[in-house]
Each structure stands twice: as C-alpha cells, then as structure tokens.
N, C-alpha and C positions, 0 to 999 in steps of 0.2 A: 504494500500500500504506500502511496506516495504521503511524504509528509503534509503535502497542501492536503490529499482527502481526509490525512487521521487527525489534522490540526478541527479540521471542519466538523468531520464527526463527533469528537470528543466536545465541540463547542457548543455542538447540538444538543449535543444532553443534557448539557446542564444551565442552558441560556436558550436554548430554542423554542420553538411554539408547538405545545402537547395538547392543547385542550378546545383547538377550533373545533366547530360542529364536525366535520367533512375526514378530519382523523380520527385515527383506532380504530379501523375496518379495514376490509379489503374489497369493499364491494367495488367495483371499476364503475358501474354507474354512477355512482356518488361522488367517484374521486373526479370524474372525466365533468360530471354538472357544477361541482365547483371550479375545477380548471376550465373550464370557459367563464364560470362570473367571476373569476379572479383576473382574468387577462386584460389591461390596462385598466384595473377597477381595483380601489384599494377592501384589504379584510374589511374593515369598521362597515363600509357600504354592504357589502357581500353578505353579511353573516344572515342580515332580517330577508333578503331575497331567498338565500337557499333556504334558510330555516321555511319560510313558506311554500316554498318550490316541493319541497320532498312531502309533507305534508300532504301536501294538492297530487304529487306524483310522487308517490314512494317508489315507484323502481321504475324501468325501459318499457314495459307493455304499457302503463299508465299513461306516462307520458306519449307514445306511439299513439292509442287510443282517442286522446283528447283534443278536438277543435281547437285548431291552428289559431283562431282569436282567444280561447282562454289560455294559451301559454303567453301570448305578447300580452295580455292582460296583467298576467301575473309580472310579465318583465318589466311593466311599462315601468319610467324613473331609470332602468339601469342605464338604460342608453347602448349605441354602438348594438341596434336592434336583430342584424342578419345574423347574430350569435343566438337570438332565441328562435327563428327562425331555420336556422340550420339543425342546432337543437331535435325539433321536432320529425325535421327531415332523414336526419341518422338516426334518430327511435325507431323511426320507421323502417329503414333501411335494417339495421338489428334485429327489428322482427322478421324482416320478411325474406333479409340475405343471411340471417345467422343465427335463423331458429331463436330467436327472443333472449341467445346469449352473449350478452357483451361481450366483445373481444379481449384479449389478452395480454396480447402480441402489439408492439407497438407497427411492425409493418400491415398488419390488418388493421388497427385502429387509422392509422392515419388515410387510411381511405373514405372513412365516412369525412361528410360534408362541415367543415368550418373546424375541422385539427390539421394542425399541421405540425412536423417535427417532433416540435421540443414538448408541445401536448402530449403527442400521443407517447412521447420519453415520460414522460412523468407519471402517464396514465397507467402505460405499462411497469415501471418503477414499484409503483405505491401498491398498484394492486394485483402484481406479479415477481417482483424482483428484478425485472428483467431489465440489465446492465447497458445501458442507453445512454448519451446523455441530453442535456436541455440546453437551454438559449435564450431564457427569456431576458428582458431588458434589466430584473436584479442580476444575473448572473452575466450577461454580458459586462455591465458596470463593473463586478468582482475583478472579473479576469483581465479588463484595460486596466485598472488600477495598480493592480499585485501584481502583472506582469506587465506596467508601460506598453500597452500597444495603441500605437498614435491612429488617426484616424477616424472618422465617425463609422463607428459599430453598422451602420445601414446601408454601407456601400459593400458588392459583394464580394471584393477581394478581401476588408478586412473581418465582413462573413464568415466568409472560408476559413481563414487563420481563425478564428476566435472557436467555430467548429470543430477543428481540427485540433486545439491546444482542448476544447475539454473533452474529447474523446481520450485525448493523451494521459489525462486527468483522471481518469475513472477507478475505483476502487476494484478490486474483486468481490469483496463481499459491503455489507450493510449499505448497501446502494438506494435505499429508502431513505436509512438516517442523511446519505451523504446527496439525495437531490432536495432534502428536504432542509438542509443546512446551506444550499447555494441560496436557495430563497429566502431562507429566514434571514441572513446574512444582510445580502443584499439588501431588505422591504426595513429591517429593525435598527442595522448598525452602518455599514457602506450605502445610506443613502444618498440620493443626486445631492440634495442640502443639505448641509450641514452635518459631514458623519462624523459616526461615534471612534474616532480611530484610538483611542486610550481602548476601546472595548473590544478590538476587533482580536481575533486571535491569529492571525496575518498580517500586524501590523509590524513586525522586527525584518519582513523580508516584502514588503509593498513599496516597489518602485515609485508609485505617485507621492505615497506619503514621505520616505526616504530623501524625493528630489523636490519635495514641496509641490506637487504639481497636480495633488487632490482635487481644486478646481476645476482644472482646466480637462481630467481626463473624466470619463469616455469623452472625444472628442466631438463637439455639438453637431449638431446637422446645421449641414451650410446654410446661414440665415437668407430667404428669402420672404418678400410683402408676402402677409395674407392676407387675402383679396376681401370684401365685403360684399355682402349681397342686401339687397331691401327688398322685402314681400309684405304684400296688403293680403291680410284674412277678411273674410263678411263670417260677423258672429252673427248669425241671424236666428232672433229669436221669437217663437212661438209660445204663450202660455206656460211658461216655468221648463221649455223647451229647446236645445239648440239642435243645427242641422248641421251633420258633421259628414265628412266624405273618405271613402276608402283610398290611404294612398297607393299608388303603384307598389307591387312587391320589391320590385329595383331601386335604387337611390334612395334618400333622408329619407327616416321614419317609414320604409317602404313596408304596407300592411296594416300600420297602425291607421287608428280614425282621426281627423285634423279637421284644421276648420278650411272651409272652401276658402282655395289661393285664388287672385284674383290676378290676370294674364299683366304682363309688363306693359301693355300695347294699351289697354281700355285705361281711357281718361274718365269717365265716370263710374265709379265705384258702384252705385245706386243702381247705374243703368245696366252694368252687367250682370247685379244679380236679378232684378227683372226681366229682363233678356234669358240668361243662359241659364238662369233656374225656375224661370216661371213664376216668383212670388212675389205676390202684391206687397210690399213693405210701405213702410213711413219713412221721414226723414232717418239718416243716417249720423249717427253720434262717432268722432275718433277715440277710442279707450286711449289709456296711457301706454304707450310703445313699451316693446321689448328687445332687449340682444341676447342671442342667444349662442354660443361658442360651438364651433364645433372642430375637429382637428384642423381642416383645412381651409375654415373662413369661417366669416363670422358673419349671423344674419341676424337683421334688423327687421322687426314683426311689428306693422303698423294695422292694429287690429280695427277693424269700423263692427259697430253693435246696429243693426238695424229689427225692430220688430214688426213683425207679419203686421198687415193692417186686419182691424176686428170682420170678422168671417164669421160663419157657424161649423167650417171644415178645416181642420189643419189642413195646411199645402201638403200632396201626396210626398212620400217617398220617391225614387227611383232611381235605377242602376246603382249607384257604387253611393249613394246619399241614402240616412238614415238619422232619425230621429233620437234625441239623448236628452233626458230628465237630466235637469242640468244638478239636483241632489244625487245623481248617479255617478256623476266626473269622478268619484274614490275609485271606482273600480273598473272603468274605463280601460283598453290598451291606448294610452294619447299619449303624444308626446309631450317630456317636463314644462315646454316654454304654452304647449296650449293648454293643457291641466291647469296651469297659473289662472291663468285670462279667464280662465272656465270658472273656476274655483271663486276668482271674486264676483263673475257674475251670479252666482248661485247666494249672494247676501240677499234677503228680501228685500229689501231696499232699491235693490237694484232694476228688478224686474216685474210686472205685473202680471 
C-alpha cells in the first residue's frame, strides 16, 4: 500500500464521515441515488432530499414504477434537473436490462444513463469493493495540490495525468475506506477556500502547501464573461389558480412545470397571452424581478401577474398547459426561481 492510500485510510477512521444516511450498507441502489445528489451539490443540501427520496422509493422497482413527474417532484429545489431525470430512466433500464438487479460492476454501471467514470468507481467501491478509482472535483483538488500538477483539472491532457496518477494511487485492499477518504478529505479539510492544512494528514509532503501555492492550485478555469439572458413569464391567474406549462424534456428545467415564457420578439406582453393562449385577462401588473444563476449564465425573470377576466368557466387546459392551486406550489416539480414568485402569490392578499 502506498503511503498516500495508508496516510488517507488511517485518516478516515478516525476524522472521517460514518454517520451520513447513505453509509453502513451495501445496497448499490442507495449508494448510486446519493452519488448523483451528491454531484456538484453539497451533504447539508442532500441529506433532506435522499432522506425523502428513499422513503417515496425504497429500492430500483419503486423508483422504475413511478410517474416521471412525481420523481422531478420530489427533486424539485435540487437543481441541475436531467440527474432526476436520468435517475428514472436507468431504474428502468435495471429492471428491464438487469432483471430488477443493480449492477455491481462498475463497467456495467456506467452504462446506465447520467454515471459516468468516477460514479460508477465509487458505486462499485462502496457496494462491491471493486478497486476503481474516482475523479470527482474533491479529489481532483487533493491530487493538484499534494502533487503540484499545474493546469486546470478540465482540460483533457491534464485529465489524463490526474487519471492516470490515481489509478497509480490505489490501494489493494480497504478501497471503500480509501474512496471514501478522497472525498471526505477533499469536501471537510482540502477545500477550494480556505483549507484546513494544520489538519490534513498530507500536509509534511503537499507540494502547494510546501511552495505556498495552496491558492493558486487546482489551477482555475480560464476566466471567460458569463453571458446574461432576460425572460418575461405571464403569471396568469385564475380564482386562487395559476396556468403553468410543461417544459421541453431538453434544456433549463427541461420536464419541470414553469410559468408561460413569453417569445423575445412580442412587444406586448398582454397581447401575446391573449393571442397565443386564448384568455381573456385584465390589465397586466410587473411583480418584482428575479436573477437566477445558473453554471453558464445568469437569467433575469421579469414576471407580469395578469388575472383571467370574471367568467363562469375557467379558460380550458390544453397540450402541455395545466392548471395549479397556487396552495399547491409545496409540492409542485417547479423550478426554485418560479416556486419563489408562486409562493408569494399564494399570500391572500394577493389574489382574489
């Protein structure tokens, strides 16, 4: 065993994390449903998701079984949505290519939909043993560090090398303790800010710490603008009711329910939901805007509230548009920035 795995092991034990919901088993279902809401999503957020997650779906058939809108239901708030999505998709896949039994193996894992690599390494690790190793962005962090490798981590030559040095890396045995000490490492003590290096057990042989150069490494990704985007929603509301519309399964929020985007082209806001949705409204009110982040830009949500004019029939349904008790938005699949705008229209105050 290499001194870096026994340093790391031994670190594990007695500093590492034993008591997440998701450890002390071996089920690979369980292990594989937190490692996706763990992937660029910290514990603290994760733990009330899966705790409810397994709850609603105790194992692979449950989840396979259940309407693709009550799993993105259940996700809605984690964000980075085609995770719950895919989710669903490899349940199914597992029942129907692997006889209802999660895989093992990480070269059959990683063929279901939304694992890749270093998942399906950890997946098989935890709930196999099986001597793989991982890459995620704690451990990538670890290994620029303690070994000075220059470079941003995302580019694929220094990929490759960073691959290639922790397969170098691998223990023979306790290959659980030892992926499960890259990551504690990384997420507790070698974080991006401000690490703990008085604590680390790699700190008498860590080239960044050594040459002072702990900030600067893993080296950033080359900064370029993130771009901005502006969209207008129509909150159109009905009797203690909003009309919400199914997004496309592809792109932002894709499958979740949203509020009708209104095209970059129409100058009248009023006119297009009369026009293109058919309902007689009243004047249109601007709510207070929103920004909402997302990796690759940032968008600006200039909401208009408009209600139905008095009728004896709500405006029908149809195609991908459907009706929402606006005391319903808790349980909703909606994305976090329209939940918001939902959420304070639902004060009585607000609406008649």
């Amino acid at each position: 065993m290499s001194d870096f795995a026994r340093r790391l092991i031994e670190w594990q034990r007695h500093h590492g994390r034993h008591d997440l919901p998701w450890q002390g088993g071996r089920d690979p279902y369980r292990i594989w449903l937190s490692e996706i809401m763990l992937q660029q999503t910290q514990v603290s957020t994760v733990i009330p998701y899966y705790t409810r997650f397994v709850e609603r779906f105790p194992d692979v058939a449950a989840l396979a079984a259940a309407p693709v809108d009550d799993v993105m239901a259940l996700w809605s708030g984690l964000g980075y949505y085609a995770r719950a999505r895919n989710l669903h998709r490899a349940a199914q896949l597992v029942m129907s290519d692997h006889g209802g039994v999660f895989p093992r193996t990480a070269a059959q894992i990683v063929t279901l939909p939304g694992i890749g690599r270093s998942t399906a390494a950890a997946i098989a690790a935890f709930s196999s043993d099986e001597r793989a190793p991982i890459l995620d962005g704690n451990v990538k962090r670890v290994l620029c560090r303690v070994f000075g490798i220059e470079g941003f981590p995302g580019e694929k030559a220094v990929e490759s090398r960073l691959w290639a040095l922790a397969e170098s890396l691998l223990p023979q045995d306790g290959i659980g303790s030892y992926i499960q000490a890259q990551m504690d490492l990384g997420a507790t003590v070698c974080t991006r800010g401000k690490p703990a290096c008085t604590r680390c057990p790699l700190a008498d042989e860590c080239i960044a710490r050594l040459g002072n150069r702990v900030a600067s490494l893993p080296t950033p990704r080359p900064r370029k603008q993130i771009p901005r985007r502006s969209v207008r929603v129509a909150v159109i509301v009905d009797r203690g009711a909003v009309l919400l519309e199914r997004r496309p399964p592809a792109g932002i929020w894709g499958g979740l329910l949203s509020l009708p985007e209104v095209p970059e082209h129409e100058t009248e806001v009023d006119c297009w939901v009369r026009d293109r949705l058919g309902i007689d409204i009243g004047t249109g009110v601007l709510l207070a805007p929103l920004t909402h982040t997302f990796t690759h830009f940032v968008l600006d949500i200039q909401p208009w509230r408009f209600d139905v004019a008095a009728q004896n029939v709500r405006a029908e349904e149809g195609g991908s548009t459907q009706w929402l008790p606006l005391a319903d938005t808790s349980d909703a699949a909606l994305p976090t920035p329209v939940r918001s705008i939902l959420m304070q229209m639902a004060a009585p105050d607000l609406f008649a």
